[in-house]
ZAMARGU-4260 file (C-alpha; in steps of 0.2 Angstrom, whole numbers, plus 5000, padded with zeros to 4 digits):
<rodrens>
0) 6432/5944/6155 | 6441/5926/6156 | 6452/5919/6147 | 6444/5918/6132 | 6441/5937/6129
5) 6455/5941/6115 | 6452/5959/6110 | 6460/5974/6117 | 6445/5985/6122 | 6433/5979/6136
10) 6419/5985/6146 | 6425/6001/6156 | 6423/5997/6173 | 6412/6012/6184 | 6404/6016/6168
15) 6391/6029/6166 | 6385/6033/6150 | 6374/6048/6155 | 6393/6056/6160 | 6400/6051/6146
20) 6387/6059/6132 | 6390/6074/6144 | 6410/6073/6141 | 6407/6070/6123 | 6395/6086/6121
25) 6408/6098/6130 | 6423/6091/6119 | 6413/6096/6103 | 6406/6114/6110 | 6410/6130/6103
30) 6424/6134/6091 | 6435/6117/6085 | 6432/6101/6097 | 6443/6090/6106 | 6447/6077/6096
35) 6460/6070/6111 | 6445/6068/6124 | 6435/6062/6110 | 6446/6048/6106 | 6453/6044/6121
40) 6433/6042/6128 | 6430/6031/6113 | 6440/6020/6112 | 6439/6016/6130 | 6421/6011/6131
45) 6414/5995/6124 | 6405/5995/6109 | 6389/5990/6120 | 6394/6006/6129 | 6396/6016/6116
50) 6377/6012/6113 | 6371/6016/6129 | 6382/6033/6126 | 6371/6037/6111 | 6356/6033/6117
55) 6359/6045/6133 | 6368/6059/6120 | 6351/6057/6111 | 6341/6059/6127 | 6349/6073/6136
60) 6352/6084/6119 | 6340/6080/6108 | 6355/6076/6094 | 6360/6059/6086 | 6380/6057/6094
65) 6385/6049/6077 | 6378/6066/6067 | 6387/6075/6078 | 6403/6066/6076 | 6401/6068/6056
70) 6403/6086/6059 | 6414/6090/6071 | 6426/6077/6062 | 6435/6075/6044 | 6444/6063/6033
75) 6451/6046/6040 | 6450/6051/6059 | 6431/6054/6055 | 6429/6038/6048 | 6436/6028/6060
80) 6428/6036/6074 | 6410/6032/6067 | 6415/6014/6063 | 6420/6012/6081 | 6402/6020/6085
85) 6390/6008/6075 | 6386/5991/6081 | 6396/5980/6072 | 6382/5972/6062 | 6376/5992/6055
90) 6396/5994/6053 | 6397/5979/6042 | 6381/5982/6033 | 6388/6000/6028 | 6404/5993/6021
95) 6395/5978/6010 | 6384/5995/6004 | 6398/6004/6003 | 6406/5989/5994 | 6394/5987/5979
100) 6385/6004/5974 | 6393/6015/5961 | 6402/6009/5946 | 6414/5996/5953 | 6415/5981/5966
105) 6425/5982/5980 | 6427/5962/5980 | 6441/5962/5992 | 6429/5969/6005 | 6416/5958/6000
110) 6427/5944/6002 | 6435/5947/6018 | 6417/5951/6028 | 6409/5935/6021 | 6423/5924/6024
115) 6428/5929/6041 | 6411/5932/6052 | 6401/5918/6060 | 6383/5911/6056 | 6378/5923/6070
120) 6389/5940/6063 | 6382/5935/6045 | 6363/5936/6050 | 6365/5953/6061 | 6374/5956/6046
125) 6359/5952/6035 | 6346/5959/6046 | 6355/5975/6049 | 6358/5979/6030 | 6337/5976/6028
130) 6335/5989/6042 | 6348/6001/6038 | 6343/6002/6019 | 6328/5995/6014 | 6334/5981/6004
135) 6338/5963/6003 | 6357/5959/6003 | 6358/5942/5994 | 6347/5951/5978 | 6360/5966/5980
140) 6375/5953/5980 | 6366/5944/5967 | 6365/5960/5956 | 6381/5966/5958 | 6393/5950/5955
145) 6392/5935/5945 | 6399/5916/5940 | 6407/5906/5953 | 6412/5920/5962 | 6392/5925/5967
150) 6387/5907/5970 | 6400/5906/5981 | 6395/5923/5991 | 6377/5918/5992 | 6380/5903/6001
155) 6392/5910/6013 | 6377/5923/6016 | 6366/5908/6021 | 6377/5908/6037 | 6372/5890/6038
160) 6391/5882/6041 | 6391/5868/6052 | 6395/5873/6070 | 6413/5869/6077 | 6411/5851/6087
165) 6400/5846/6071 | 6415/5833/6064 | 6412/5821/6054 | 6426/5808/6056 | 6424/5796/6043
170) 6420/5810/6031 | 6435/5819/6032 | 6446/5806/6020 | 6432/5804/6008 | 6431/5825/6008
175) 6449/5828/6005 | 6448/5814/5992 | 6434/5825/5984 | 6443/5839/5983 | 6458/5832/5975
180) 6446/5823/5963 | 6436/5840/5958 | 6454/5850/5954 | 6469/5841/5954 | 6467/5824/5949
185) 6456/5829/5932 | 6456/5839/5919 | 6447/5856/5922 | 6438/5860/5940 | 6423/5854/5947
190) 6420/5871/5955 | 6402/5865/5962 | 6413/5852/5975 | 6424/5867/5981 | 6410/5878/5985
195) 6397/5864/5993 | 6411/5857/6007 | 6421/5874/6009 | 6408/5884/6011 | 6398/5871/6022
200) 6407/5860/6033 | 6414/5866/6050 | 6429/5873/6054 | 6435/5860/6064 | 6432/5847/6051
205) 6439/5857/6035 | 6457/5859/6044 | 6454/5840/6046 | 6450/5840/6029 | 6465/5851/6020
210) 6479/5839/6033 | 6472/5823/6026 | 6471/5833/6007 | 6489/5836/6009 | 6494/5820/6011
215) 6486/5815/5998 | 6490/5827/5985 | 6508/5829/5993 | 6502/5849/5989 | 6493/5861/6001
220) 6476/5865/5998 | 6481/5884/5995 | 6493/5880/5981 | 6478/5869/5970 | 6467/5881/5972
225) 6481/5896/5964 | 6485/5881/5950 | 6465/5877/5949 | 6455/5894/5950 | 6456/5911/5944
230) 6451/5930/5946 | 6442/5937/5961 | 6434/5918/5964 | 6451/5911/5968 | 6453/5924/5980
235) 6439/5920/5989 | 6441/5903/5990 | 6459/5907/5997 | 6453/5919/6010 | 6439/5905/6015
240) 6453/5892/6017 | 6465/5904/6026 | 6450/5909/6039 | 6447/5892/6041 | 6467/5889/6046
245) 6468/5905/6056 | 6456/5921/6055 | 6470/5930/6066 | 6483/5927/6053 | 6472/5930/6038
250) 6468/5949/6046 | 6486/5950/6049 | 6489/5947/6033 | 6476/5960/6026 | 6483/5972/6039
255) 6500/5971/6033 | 6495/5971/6015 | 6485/5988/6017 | 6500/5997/6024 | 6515/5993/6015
260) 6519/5999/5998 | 6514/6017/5995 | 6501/6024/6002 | 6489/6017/6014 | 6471/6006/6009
265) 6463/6018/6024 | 6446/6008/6023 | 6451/5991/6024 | 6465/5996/6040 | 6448/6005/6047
270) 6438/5990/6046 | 6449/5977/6054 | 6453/5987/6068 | 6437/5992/6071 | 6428/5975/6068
275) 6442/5964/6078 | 6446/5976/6092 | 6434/5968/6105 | 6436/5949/6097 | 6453/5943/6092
280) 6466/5958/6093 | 6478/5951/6101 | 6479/5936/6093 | 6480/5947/6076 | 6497/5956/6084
285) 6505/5940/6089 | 6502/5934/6071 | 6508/5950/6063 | 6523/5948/6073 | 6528/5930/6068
290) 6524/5931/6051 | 6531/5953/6046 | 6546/5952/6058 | 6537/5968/6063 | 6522/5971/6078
295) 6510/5980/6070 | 6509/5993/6084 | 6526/6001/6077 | 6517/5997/6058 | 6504/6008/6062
300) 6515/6021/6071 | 6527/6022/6054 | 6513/6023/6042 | 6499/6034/6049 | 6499/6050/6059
305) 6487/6065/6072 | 6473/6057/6079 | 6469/6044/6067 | 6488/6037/6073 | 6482/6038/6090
310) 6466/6030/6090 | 6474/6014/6077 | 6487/6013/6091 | 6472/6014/6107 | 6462/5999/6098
315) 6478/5990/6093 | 6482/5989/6112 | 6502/5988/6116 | 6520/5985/6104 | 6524/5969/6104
320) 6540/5971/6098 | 6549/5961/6111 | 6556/5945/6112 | 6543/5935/6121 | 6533/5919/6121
325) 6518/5915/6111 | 6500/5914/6114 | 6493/5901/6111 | 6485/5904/6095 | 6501/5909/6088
330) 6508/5896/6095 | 6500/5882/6086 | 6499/5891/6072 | 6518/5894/6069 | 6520/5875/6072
335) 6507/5871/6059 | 6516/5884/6048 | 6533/5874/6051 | 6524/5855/6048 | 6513/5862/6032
340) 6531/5870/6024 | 6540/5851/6029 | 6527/5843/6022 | 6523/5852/6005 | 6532/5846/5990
345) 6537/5863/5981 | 6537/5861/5962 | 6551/5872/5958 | 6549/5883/5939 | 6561/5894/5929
350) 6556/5907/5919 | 6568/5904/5903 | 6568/5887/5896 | 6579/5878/5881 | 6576/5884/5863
355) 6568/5873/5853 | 6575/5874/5837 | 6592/5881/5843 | 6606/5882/5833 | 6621/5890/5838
360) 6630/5894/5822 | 6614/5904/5818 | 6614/5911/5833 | 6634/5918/5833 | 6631/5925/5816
365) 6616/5936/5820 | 6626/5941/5838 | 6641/5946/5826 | 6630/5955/5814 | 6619/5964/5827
370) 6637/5972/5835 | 6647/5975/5816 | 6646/5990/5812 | 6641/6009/5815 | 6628/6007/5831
375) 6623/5989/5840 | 6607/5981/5837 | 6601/5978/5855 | 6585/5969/5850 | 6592/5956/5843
380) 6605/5953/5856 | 6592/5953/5871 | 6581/5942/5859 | 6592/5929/5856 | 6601/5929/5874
385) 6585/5929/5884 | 6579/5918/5875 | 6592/5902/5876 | 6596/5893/5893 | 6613/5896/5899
390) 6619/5878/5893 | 6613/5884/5876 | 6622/5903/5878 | 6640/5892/5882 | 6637/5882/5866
395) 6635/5901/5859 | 6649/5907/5864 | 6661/5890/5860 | 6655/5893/5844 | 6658/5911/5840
400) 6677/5909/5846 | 6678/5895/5834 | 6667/5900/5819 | 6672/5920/5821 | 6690/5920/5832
405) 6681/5930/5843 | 6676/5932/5863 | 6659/5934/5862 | 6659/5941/5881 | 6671/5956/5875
410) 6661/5961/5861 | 6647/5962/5871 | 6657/5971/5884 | 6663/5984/5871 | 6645/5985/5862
415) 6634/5987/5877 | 6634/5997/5893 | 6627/6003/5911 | 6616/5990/5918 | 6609/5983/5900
420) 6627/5976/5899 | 6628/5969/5918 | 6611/5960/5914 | 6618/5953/5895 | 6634/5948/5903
425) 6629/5942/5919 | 6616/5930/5906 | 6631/5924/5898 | 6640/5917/5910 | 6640/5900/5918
430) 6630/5900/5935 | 6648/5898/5945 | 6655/5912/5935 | 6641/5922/5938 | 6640/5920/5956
435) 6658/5921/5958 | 6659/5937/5950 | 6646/5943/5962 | 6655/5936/5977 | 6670/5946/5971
440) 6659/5964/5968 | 6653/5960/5985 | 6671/5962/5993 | 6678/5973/5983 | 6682/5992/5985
445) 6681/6001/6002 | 6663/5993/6011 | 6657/5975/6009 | 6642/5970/6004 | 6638/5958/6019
450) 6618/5956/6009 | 6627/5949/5995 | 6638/5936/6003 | 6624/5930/6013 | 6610/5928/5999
455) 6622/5919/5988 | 6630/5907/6001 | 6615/5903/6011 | 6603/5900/5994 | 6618/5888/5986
460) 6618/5870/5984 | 6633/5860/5990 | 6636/5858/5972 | 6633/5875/5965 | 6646/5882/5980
465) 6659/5870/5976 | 6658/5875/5957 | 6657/5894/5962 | 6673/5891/5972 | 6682/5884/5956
470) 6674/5898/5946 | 6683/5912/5959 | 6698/5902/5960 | 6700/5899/5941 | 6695/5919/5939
475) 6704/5927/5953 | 6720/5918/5956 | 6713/5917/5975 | 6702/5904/5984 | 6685/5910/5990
480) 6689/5907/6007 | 6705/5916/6008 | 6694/5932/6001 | 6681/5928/6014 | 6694/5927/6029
485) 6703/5944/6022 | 6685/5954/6021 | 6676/5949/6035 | 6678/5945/6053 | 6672/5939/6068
490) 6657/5928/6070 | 6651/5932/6052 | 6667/5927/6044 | 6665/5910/6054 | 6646/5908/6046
495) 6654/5912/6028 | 6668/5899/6029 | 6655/5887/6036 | 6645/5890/6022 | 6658/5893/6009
500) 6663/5873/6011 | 6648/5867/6003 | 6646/5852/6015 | 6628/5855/6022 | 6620/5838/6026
505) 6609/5831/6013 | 6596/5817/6012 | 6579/5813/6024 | 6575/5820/6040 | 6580/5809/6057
510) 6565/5813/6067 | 6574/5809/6083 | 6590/5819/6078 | 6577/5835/6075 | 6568/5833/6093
515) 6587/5833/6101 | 6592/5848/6089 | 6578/5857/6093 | 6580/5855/6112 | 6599/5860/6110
520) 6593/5877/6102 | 6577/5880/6116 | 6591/5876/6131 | 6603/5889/6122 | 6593/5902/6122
525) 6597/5904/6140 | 6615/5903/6135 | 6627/5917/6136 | 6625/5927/6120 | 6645/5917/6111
530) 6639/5900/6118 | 6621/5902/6111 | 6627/5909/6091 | 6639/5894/6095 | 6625/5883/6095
535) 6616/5891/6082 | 6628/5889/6070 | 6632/5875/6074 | 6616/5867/6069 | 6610/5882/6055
540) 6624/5880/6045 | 6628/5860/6044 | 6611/5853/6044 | 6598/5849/6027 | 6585/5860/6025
545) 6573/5847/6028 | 6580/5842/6043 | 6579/5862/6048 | 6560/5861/6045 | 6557/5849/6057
550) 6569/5857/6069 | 6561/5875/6069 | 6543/5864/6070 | 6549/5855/6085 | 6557/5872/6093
555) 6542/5879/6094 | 6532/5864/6104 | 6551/5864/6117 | 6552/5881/6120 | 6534/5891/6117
560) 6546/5905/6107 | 6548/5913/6090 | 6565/5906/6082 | 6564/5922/6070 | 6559/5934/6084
565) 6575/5925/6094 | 6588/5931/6082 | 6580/5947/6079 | 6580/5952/6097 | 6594/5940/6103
570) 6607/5945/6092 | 6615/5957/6081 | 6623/5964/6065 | 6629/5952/6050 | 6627/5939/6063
575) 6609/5943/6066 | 6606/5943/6045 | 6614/5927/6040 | 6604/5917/6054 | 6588/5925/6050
580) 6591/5924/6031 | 6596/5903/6033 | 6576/5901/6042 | 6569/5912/6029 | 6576/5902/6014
585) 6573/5885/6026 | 6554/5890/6027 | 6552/5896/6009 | 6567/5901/5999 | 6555/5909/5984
590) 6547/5917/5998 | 6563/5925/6003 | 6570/5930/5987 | 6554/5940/5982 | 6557/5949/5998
595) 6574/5951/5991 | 6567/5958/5976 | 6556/5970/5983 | 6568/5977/5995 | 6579/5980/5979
600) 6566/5991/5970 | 6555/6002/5983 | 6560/6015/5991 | 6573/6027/5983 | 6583/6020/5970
605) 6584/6004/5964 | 6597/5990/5970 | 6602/5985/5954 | 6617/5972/5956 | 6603/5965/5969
610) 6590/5964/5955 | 6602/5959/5942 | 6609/5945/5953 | 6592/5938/5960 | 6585/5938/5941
615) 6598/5930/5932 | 6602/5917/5946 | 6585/5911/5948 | 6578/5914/5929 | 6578/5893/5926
620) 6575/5887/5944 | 6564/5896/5952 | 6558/5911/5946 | 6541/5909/5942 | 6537/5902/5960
625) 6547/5918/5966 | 6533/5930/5956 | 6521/5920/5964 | 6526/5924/5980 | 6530/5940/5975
630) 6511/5945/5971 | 6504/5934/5986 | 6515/5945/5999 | 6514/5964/5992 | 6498/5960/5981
635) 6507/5970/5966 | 6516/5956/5953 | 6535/5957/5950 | 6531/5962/5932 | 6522/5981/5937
640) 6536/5982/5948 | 6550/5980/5936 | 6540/5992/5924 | 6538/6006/5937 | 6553/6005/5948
645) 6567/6002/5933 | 6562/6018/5924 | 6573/6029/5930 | 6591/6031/5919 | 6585/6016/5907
650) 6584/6030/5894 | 6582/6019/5879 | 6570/6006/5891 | 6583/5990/5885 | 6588/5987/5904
655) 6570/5984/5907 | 6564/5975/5891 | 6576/5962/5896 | 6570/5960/5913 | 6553/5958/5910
660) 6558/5945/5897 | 6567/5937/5910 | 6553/5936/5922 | 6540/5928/5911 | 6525/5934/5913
665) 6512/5946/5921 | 6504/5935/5933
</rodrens>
């Protein structure tokens, strides 16, 4: 096959497709079938082969294979089995069908198909829609979408791209400058700009064209388009740009997006493994692997199960859920990943910003009023609270001591309760009380909660831990660090003091520094496992988070290897998690705390003090960027999440009300 060939499913060698229909016959015979030969045969074969086996099953029997198939076979297994038995241009033409007739528009199928196929794949594609049905596809298209979005579509059905070597050098400037002058640089978008040189120019040129544009833009060209566009046409342009970076981490992405959660998007998992298993599987693994933390192999083995298990897990080809080096597509890729997070300038944006026309006088007589008396009028409480930032909430409370005599904080305490109170308190505080308060939760009673210690210490500037430590001393009557030393031990303890000194480097990155960092952590991965988390931390824990970019970027070009997948296989425990959680917040620390917040909502039961802590620590730094990567990552916003998931024992719904508040908006 060469090195080229990517897939997992190849020509069978001693083929003979005569045998085969036979095989296939006996296996549906009689009463039941046997659906293990049947996909074991399958998903052996070639699609080429497969035709060849359909066109002998016709010839010997007199019966169309795929008819058979439908019969013999039900539900997902059924499905996926015909898939794998259509050409692939039939196989895409029945999903676009599939995609538009009825009532609604599956747009995310339309998308993905049109964005990710070649000028070649998109005129089979056309030509076999006009054979199978009778009808044109850009008038059904036309028909069935509209605006941007279907102007969009119809010129990626051209299948007219220019062809990969086709790069046009003193262009590529003058199109990134385009770009930036049709959507960030005006007001409003000049959508006609985006469509004409995304949906055009060649691969080759455009990833030319998004380096120069982020330089100029100091942005990528994903984030203007999320700020720029909207609806389902935003998404298109994102899936276009993100095929034009990597088409095996885009279906990586659409893999893991149509497993996790609950329930399983059975169609779209179908298709991609049908449609990549003989172009770019491999690649897609490796992709999945680098970006999830996870090979998809054990994905699909967790999620799905019977045959339809087996026959996702033939086409995927093998676990890659080892340690091991990249290929090379993953390999650039995660280098490009590394230098694009260096590069981009991250606009941080709370959620909860300074009242305008604040006044605190006002604001501790209505408090008093709402908690005199026989019952507590919660509304006004959560009103004015979420409603002030935290400098105007101290102002608050200075002046309901003075103006009333009273501690705010223990009238709340006595008025409120469960986690309604948690959430109000944890609001009133000062950032280093809160987290403070949180550090000492996290070690108190019988277990630890090493989680907790690690998000707060790792996602801390030097400032905000140094305060925090007053706070706890001022509190507690006992420094951080002597709690840290008397809780924890080992090499997790030695990561927490580290951390706990608030002495990380700051200012720019020393580019020599970062090649010579990055070569220290490649040769200790052939350490002994003490001398190689020696290293680690050594470098992890002291260094700017800039200067760590370009480390883990460099890291990747000295050793070949995954840095995350190196801590996940090379080490262990607490250890393990406070490395792991340091590159995650290194890459994109809004990134990692939605992850945070989706592990504290799904499954059963809801992490409260997690979701408590993540939504009042980050509600005027960050926590509008955290939605958004929130949505981007599990394709469900923060917003339905907290509505669904915080239902159970918030009787009178307050608890919730006041985190939604808190998170802004519905996205």
């Amino acid at each position: 096959m060469g090195e080229e060939f990517r897939g997992t499913i190849a020509d069978q060698p001693d083929f003979d497709a005569g045998s085969d229909a036979e095989a296939l016959y006996n296996a549906m015979k009689g009463f039941g079938s046997d659906k293990e030969a049947i996909l074991e045969l399958i998903t052996s074969r070639s699609n080429a082969q497969r035709q060849e086996i359909r066109a002998a099953y016709k010839s010997q029997y007199g019966k169309d294979l795929i008819d058979d198939l439908k019969y013999e076979l039900t539900g997902k297994f059924e499905r996926l089995i015909v898939g794998l038995m259509r050409p692939p241009a039939y196989h895409d033409a029945k999903e676009i069908k599939d995609a538009i007739k009825g009532a609604g528009t599956d747009e995310k199928c339309l998308i993905e198909i049109l964005t990710s196929r070649t000028n070649e794949q998109i005129h089979n594609l056309v030509a076999a829609y006009k054979d199978a049905y009778g009808r044109d596809l850009e008038e059904d298209v036309i028909g069935d979408t509209s605006g941007h979005f279907k102007k969009m579509l119809i010129v990626l059905l051209q299948g007219t791209r220019e062809e990969d070597d086709v790069v046009s050098e003193d262009l590529v400037e003058q199109d990134a400058q385009d770009l930036y002058d049709a959507g960030e640089a005006q007001w409003g978008t000049d959508e006609a700009k985006f469509i004409m040189l995304l949906g055009n120019r060649s691969v080759t040129h455009l990833q030319l064209v998004f380096d120069e544009y982020q330089k100029i833009a100091e942005n990528s060209i994903e984030d203007s388009i999320k700020s720029e566009l909207s609806g389902d046409f935003e998404r298109l342009m994102l899936a276009v740009v993100q095929c034009i970076r990597s088409k095996p981490m885009y279906f990586a992405k659409r893999l893991y997006k149509s497993m996790k959660g609950l329930g399983t998007a059975d169609n779209t998992l179908i298709r991609i493994m049908v449609s990549r298993s003989e172009i770019d599987m491999l690649d897609i693994r490796e992709c999945f692997r680098l970006r999830y933390e996870k090979s998809l192999y054990n994905m699909i083995q967790d999620d799905t199960s019977g045959e339809y298990k087996r026959t996702l897990l033939n086409l995927c080809g093998g676990d890659d859920d080892i340690a091991g080096e990249f290929f090379p597509e993953a390999a650039q890729i995660a280098y490009k990943m590394w230098e694009i997070s260096a590069m981009t300038k991250v606009q941080l944006r709370g959620t909860v910003r300074p009242y305008q026309n604040f006044d605190p006088a006002s604001d501790a007589q209505a408090l008093r009023k709402a908690m005199k008396g026989f019952g507590t009028d919660e509304d006004t409480i959560i009103d004015i609270v979420t409603h002030r930032s935290n400098a105007q909430r101290q102002e608050i409370r200075q002046t309901f001591k003075s103006l009333l005599g009273r501690e705010l904080m223990a009238d709340l305490k006595s008025e409120l309760s469960k986690n309604l109170e948690r959430l109000i308190l944890g609001l009133m505080m000062t950032p280093a009380e809160f987290d403070a308060k949180m550090m000492k939760k996290a070690m108190e009673g019988a277990g630890t909660d090493e989680h907790s210690l690690i998000e707060i210490l790792v996602t801390r500037s030097n400032q905000e831990i140094q305060e925090m430590c007053s706070a706890y001393q001022n509190a507690y009557k006992k420094s951080l660090e002597d709690a840290i030393v008397s809780d924890t031990s080992g090499q997790f303890k030695r990561i927490l003091i580290s951390l706990a000194q608030g002495a990380r480097e700051e200012g720019p990155v020393d580019m020599a520094r970062a090649l010579e960092d990055a070569q220290v952590l490649a040769d200790a991965c052939n350490a002994d496992s003490g001398d190689m988390e020696d290293k680690f931390m050594s470098i992890l824990c002291t260094r700017s988070f800039p200067h760590l970019r370009r480390v883990f970027q460099e890291f990747v070009r000295c050793s070949n290897k995954d840095f995350e997948q190196i801590i996940k296989k090379e080490m262990s425990g607490d250890f393990k998690n406070a490395m792991f959680a340091i590159v995650r917040s290194v890459k994109n620390q809004p990134s990692y705390f939605a992850d945070r917040l989706y592990k504290a909502m799904k499954g059963l039961g809801t992490d409260d003090r997690a979701l408590i802590r993540i939504m009042v620590s980050r509600s005027e730094i960050d926590l509008f960027n955290i939605r958004k990567e929130f949505k981007e990552t599990h394709d469900a916003t923060l917003h339905e999440f907290i509505q669904v998931e915080t239902l159970v024992g918030d009787t009178s719904g307050d608890y919730r009300k006041t985190l939604l508040i808190i998170c802004g908006g519905e996205d």
